[in-house]
N, CA, C and O atoms as a GROMACS GRO file, in nm:
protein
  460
    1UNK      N    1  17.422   8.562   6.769
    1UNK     CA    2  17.546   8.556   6.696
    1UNK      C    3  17.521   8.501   6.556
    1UNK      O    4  17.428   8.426   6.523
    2UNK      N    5  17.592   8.537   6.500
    2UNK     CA    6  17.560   8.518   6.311
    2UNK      C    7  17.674   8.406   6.305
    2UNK      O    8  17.780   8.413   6.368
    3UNK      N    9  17.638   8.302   6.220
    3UNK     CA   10  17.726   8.202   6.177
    3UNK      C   11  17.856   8.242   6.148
    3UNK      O   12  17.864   8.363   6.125
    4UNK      N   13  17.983   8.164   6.142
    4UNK     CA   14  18.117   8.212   6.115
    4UNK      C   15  18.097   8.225   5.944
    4UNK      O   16  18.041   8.137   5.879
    5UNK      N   17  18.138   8.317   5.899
    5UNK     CA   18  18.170   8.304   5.767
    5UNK      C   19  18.326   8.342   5.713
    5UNK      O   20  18.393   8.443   5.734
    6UNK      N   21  18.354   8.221   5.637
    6UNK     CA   22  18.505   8.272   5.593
    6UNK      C   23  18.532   8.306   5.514
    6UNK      O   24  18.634   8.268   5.458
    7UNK      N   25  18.423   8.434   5.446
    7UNK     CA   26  18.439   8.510   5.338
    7UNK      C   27  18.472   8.657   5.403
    7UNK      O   28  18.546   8.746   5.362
    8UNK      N   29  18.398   8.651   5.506
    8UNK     CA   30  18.366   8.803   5.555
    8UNK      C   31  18.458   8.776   5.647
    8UNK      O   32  18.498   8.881   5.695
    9UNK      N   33  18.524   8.656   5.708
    9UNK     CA   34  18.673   8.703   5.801
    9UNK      C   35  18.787   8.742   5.725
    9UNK      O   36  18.884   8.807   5.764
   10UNK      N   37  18.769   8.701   5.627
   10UNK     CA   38  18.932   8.684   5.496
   10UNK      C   39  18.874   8.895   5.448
   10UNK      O   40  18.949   8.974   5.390
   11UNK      N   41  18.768   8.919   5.483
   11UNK     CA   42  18.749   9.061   5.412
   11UNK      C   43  18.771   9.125   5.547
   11UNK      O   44  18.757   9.246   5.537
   12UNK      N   45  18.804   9.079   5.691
   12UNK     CA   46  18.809   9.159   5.800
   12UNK      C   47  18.695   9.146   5.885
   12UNK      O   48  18.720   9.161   6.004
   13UNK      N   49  18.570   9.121   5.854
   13UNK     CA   50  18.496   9.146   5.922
   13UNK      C   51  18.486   9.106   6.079
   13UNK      O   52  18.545   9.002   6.109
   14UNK      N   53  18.430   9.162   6.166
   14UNK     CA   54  18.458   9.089   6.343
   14UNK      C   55  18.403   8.955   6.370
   14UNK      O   56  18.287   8.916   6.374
   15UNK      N   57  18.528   8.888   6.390
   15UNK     CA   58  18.495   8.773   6.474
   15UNK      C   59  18.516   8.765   6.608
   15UNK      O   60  18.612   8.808   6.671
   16UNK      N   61  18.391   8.692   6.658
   16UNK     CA   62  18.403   8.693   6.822
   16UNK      C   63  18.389   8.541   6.858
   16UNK      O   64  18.342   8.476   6.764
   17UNK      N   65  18.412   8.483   6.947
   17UNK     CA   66  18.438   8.330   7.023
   17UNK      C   67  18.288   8.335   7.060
   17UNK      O   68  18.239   8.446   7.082
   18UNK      N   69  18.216   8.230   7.070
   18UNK     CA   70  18.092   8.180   7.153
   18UNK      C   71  18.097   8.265   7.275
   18UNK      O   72  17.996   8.334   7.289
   19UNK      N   73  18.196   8.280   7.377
   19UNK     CA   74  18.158   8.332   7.466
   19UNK      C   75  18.168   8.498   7.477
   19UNK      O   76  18.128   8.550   7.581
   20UNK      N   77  18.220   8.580   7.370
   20UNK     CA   78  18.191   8.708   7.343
   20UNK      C   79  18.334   8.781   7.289
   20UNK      O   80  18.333   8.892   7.236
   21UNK      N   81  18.441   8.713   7.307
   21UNK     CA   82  18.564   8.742   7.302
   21UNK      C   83  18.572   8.778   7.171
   21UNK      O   84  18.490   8.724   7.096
   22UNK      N   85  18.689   8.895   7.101
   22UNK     CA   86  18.677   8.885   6.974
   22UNK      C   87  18.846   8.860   6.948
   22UNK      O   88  18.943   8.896   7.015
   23UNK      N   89  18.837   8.769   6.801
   23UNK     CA   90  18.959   8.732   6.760
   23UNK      C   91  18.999   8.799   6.663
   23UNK      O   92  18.919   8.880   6.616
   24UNK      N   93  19.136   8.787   6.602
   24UNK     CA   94  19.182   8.838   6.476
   24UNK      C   95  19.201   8.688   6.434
   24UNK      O   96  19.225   8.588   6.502
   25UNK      N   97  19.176   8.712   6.245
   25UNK     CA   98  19.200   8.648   6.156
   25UNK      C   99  19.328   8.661   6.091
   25UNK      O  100  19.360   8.766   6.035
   26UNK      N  101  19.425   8.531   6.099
   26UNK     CA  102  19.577   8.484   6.086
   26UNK      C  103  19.550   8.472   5.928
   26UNK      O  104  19.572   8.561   5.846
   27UNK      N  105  19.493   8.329   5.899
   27UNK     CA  106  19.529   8.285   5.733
   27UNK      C  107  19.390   8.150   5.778
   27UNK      O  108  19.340   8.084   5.868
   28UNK      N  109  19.388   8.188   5.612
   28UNK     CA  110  19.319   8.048   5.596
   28UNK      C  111  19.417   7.917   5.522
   28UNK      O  112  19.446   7.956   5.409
   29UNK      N  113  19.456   7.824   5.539
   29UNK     CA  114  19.535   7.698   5.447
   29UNK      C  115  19.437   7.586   5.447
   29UNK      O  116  19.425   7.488   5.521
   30UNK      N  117  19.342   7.648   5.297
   30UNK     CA  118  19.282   7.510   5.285
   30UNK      C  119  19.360   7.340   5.264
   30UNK      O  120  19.318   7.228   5.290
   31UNK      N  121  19.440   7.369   5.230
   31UNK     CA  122  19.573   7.229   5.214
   31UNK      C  123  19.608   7.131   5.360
   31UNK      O  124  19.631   7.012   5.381
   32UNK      N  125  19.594   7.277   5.458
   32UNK     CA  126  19.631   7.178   5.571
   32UNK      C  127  19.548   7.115   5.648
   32UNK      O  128  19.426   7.123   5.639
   33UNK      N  129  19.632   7.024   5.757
   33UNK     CA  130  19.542   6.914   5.844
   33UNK      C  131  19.421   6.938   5.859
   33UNK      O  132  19.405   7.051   5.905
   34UNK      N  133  19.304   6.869   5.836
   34UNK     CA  134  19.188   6.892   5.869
   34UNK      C  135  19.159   6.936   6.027
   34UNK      O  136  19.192   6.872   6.127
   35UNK      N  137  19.101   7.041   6.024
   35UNK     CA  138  19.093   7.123   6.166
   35UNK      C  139  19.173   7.186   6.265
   35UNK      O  140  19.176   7.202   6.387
   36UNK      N  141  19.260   7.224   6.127
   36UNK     CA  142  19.339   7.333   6.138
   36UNK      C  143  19.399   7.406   6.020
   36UNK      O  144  19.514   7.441   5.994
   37UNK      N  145  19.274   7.418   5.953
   37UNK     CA  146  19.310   7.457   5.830
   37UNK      C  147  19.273   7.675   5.876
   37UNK      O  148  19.307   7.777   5.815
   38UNK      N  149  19.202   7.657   5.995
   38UNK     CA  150  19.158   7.842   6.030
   38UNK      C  151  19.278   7.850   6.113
   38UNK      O  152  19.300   7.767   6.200
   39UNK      N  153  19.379   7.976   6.081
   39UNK     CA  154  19.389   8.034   6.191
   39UNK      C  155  19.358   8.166   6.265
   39UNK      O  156  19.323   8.260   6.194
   40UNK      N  157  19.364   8.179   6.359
   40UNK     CA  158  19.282   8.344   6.461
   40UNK      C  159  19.385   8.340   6.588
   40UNK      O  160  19.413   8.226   6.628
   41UNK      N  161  19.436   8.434   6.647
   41UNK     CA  162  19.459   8.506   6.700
   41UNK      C  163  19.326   8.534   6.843
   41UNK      O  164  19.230   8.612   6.838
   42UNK      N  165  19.372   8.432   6.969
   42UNK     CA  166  19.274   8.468   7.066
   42UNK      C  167  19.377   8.539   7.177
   42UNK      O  168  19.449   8.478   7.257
   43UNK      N  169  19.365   8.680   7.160
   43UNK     CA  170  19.466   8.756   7.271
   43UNK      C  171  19.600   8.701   7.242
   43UNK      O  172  19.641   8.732   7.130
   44UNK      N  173  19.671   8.635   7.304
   44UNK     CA  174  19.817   8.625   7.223
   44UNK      C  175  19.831   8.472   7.190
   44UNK      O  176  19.943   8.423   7.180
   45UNK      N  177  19.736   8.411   7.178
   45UNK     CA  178  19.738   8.256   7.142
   45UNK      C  179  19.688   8.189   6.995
   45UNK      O  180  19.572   8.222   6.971
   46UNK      N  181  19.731   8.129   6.921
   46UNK     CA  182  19.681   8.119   6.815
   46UNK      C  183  19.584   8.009   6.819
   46UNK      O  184  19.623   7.922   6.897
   47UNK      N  185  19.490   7.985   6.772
   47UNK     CA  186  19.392   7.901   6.768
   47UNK      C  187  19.374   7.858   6.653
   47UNK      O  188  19.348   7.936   6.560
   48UNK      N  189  19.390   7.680   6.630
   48UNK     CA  190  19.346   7.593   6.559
   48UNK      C  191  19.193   7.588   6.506
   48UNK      O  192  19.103   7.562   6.585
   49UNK      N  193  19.171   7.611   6.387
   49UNK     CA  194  19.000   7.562   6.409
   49UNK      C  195  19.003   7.521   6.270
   49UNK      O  196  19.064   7.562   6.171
   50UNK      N  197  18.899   7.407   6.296
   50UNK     CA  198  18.789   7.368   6.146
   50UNK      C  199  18.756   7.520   6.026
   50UNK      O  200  18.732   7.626   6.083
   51UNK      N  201  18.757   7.519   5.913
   51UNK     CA  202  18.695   7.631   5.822
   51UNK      C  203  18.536   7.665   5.835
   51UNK      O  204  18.479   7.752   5.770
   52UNK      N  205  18.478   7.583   5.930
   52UNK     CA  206  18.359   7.661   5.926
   52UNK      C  207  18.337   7.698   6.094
   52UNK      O  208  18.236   7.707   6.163
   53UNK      N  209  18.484   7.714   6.122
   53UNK     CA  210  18.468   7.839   6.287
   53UNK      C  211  18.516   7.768   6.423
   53UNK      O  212  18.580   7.828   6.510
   54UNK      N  213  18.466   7.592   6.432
   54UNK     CA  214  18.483   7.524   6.521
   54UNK      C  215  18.582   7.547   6.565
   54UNK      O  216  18.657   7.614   6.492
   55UNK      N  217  18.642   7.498   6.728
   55UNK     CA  218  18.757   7.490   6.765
   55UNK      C  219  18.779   7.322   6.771
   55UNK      O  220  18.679   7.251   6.758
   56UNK      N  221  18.884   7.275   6.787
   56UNK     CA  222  18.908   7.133   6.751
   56UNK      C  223  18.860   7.101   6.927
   56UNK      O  224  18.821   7.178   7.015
   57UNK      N  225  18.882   6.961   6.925
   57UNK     CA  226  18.864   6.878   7.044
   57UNK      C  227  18.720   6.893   7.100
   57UNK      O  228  18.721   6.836   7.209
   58UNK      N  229  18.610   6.938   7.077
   58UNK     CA  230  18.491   6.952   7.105
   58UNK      C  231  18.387   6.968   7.006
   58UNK      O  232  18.404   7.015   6.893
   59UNK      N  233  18.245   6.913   7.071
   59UNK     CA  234  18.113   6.967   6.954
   59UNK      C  235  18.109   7.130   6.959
   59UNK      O  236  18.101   7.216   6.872
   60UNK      N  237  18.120   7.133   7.129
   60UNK     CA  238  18.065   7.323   7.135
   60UNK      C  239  18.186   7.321   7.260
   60UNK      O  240  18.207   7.255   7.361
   61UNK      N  241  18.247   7.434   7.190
   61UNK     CA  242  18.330   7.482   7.278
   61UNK      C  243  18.355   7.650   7.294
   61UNK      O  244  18.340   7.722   7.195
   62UNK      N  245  18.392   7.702   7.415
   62UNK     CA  246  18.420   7.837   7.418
   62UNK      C  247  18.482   7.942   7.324
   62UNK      O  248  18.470   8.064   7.336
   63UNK      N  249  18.562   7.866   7.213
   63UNK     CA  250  18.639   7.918   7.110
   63UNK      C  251  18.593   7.901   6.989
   63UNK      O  252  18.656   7.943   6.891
   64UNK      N  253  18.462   7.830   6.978
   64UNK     CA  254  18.392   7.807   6.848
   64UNK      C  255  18.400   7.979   6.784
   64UNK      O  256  18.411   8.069   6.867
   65UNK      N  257  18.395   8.006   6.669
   65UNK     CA  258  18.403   8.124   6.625
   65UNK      C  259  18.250   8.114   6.583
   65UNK      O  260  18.175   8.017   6.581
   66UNK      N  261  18.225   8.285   6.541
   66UNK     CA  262  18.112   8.368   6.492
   66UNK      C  263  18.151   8.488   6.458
   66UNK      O  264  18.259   8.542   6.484
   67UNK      N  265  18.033   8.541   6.379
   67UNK     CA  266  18.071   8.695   6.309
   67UNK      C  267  17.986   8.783   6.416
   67UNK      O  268  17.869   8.753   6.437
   68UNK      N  269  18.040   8.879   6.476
   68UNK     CA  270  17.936   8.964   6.554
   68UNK      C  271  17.869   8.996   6.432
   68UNK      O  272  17.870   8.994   6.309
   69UNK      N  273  17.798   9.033   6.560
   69UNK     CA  274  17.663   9.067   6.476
   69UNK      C  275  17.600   9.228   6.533
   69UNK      O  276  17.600   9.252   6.654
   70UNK      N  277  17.560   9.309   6.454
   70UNK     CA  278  17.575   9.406   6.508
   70UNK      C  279  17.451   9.419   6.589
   70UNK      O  280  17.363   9.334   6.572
   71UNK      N  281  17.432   9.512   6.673
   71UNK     CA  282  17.310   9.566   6.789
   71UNK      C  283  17.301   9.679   6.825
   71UNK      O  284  17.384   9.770   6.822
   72UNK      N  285  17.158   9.676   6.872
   72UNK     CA  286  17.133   9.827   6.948
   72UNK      C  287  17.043   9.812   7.061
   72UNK      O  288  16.968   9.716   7.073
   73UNK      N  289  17.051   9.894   7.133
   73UNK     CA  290  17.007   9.948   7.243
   73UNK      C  291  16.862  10.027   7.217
   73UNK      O  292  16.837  10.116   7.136
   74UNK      N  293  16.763   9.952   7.330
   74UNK     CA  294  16.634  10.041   7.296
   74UNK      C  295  16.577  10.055   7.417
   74UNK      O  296  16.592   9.958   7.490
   75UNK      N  297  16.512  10.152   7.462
   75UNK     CA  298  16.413  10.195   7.618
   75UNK      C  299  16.286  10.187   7.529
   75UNK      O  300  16.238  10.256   7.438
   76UNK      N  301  16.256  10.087   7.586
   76UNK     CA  302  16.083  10.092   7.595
   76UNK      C  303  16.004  10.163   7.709
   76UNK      O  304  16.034  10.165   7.828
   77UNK      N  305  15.878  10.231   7.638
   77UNK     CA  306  15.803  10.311   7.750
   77UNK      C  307  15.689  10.236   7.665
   77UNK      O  308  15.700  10.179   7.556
   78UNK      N  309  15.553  10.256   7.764
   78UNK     CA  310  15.400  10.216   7.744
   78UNK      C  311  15.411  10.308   7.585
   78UNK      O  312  15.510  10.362   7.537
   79UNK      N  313  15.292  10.300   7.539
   79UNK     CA  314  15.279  10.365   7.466
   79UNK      C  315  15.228  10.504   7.465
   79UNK      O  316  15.247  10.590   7.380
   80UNK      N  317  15.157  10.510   7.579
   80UNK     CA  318  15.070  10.665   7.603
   80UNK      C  319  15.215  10.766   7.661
   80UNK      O  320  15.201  10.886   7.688
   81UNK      N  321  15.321  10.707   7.670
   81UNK     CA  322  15.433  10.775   7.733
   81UNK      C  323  15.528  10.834   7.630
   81UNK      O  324  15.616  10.917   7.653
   82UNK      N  325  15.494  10.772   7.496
   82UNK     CA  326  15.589  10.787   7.330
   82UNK      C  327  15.500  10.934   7.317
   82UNK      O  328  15.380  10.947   7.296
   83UNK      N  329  15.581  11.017   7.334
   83UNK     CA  330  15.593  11.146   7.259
   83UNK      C  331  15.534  11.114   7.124
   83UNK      O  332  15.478  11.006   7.103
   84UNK      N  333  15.548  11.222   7.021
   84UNK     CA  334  15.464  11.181   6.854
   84UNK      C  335  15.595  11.096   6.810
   84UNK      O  336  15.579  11.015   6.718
   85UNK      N  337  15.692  11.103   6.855
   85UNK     CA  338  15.777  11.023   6.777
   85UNK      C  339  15.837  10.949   6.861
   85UNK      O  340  15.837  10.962   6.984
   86UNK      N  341  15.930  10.809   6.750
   86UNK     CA  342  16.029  10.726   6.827
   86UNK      C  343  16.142  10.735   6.849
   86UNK      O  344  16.215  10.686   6.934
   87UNK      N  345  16.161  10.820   6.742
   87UNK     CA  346  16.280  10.858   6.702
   87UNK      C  347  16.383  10.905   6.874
   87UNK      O  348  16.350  10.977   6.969
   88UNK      N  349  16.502  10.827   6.847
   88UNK     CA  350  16.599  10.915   6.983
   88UNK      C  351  16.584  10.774   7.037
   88UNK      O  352  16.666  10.746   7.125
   89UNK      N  353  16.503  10.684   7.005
   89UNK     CA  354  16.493  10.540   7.142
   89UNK      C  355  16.615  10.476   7.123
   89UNK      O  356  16.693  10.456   7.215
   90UNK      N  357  16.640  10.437   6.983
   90UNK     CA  358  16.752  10.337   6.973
   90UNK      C  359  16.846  10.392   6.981
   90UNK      O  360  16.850  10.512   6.956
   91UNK      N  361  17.000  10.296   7.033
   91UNK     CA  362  17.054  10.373   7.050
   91UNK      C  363  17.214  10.242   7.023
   91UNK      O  364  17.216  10.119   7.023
   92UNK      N  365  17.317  10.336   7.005
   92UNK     CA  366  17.466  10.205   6.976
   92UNK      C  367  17.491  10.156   7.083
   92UNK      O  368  17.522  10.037   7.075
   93UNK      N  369  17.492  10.213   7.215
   93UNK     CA  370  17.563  10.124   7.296
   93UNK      C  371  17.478  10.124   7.453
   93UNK      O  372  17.388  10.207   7.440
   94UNK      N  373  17.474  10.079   7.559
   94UNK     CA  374  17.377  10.051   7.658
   94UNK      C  375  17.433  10.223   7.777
   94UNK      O  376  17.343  10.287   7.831
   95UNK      N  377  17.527  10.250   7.788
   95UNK     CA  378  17.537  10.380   7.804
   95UNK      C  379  17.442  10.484   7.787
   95UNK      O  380  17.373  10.532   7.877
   96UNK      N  381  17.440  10.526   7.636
   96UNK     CA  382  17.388  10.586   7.544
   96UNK      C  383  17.240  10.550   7.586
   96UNK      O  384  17.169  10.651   7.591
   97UNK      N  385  17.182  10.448   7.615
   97UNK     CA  386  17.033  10.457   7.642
   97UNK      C  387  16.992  10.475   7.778
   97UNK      O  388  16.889  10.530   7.818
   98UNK      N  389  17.118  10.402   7.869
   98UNK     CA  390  17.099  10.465   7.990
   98UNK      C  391  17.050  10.655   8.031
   98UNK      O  392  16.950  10.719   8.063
   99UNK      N  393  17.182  10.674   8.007
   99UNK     CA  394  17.162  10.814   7.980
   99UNK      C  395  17.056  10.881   7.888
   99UNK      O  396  17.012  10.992   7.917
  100UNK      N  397  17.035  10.848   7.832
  100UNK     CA  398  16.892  10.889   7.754
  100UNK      C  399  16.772  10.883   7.808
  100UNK      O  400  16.673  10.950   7.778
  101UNK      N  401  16.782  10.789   7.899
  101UNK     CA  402  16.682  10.702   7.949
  101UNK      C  403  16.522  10.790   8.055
  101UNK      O  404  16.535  10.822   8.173
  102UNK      N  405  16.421  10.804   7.994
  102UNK     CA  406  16.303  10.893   8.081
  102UNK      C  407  16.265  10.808   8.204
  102UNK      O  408  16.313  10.697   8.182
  103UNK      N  409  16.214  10.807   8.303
  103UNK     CA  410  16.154  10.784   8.416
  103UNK      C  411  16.084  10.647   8.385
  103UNK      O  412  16.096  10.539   8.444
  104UNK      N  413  16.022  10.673   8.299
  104UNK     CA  414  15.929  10.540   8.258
  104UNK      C  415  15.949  10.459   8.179
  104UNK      O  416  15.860  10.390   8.130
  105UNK      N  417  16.050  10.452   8.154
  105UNK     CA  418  16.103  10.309   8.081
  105UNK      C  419  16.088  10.213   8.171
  105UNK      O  420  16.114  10.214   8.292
  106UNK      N  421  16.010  10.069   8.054
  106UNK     CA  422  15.992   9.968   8.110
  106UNK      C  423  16.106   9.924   8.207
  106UNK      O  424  16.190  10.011   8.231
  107UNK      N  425  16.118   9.824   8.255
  107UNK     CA  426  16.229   9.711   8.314
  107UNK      C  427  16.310   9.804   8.409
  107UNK      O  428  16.367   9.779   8.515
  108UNK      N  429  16.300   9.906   8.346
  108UNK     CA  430  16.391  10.015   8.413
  108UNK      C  431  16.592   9.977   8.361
  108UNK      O  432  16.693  10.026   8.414
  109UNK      N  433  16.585   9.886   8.253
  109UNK     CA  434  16.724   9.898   8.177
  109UNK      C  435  16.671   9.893   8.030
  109UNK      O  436  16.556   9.863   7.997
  110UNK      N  437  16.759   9.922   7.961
  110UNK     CA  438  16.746   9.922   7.837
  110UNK      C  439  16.795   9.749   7.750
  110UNK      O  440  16.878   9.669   7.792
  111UNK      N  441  16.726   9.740   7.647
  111UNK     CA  442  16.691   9.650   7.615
  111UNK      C  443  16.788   9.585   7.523
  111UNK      O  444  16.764   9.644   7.417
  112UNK      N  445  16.876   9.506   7.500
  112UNK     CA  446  16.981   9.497   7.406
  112UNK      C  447  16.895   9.394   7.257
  112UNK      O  448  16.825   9.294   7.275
  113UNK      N  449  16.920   9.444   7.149
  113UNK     CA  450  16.857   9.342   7.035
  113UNK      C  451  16.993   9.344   6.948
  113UNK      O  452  17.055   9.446   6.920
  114UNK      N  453  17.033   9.197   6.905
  114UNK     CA  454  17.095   9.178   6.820
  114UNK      C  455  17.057   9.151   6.674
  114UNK      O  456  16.977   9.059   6.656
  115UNK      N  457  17.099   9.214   6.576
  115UNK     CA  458  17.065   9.237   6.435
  115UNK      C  459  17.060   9.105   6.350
  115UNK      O  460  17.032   9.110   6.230
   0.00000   0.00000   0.00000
């Protein structure tokens, strides 16, 4: 997960909670009470937080914010099993590599990497 930034939430970008959830961005009021100067939108609840993502009442909590971060999907095979190219491995979503997926892919699932 990529740090919260409150440049790229105020421009839209996706925010998701520590535990994967994603929020919408309400307003920022730098003026008000300290640690509750963010607000977001968790499903129909509004959430209080610090400007750099925290949720109040804890160090680490489930509602701490972050910017997803984007990822992809990859099947690893040995190497004597790579055709001349790699091209076709990566892939957007774990579906997509499933289904793609040759006999000899390692682990036998596909591999998730975040960007």
């Amino acid at each position: 997960m990529k740090p919260f930034d409150m440049k790229a939430a105020q421009r839209g970008d996706k925010i998701i909670t520590r535990d994967g959830n994603e929020v919408k961005f309400i307003a920022y009021v730098p003026s008000a009470q300290v640690g509750c100067q963010l607000l977001v939108l968790h499903g129909t609840s509004v959430g209080c937080h610090y400007s750099n993502g925290e949720y109040i009442g804890k160090e680490e909590d489930e509602w701490d914010l972050f910017m997803e971060s984007p990822e992809v999907w990859v099947n690893l095979y040995k190497e004597d099993d790579i055709l001349n190219s790699v091209e076709g491995f990566i892939y957007t979503d774990q579906a997509s590599a499933d289904r793609a997926a040759g006999d000899q892919r390692l682990g036998g699932k596909a591999i998730r990497i975040e960007m």
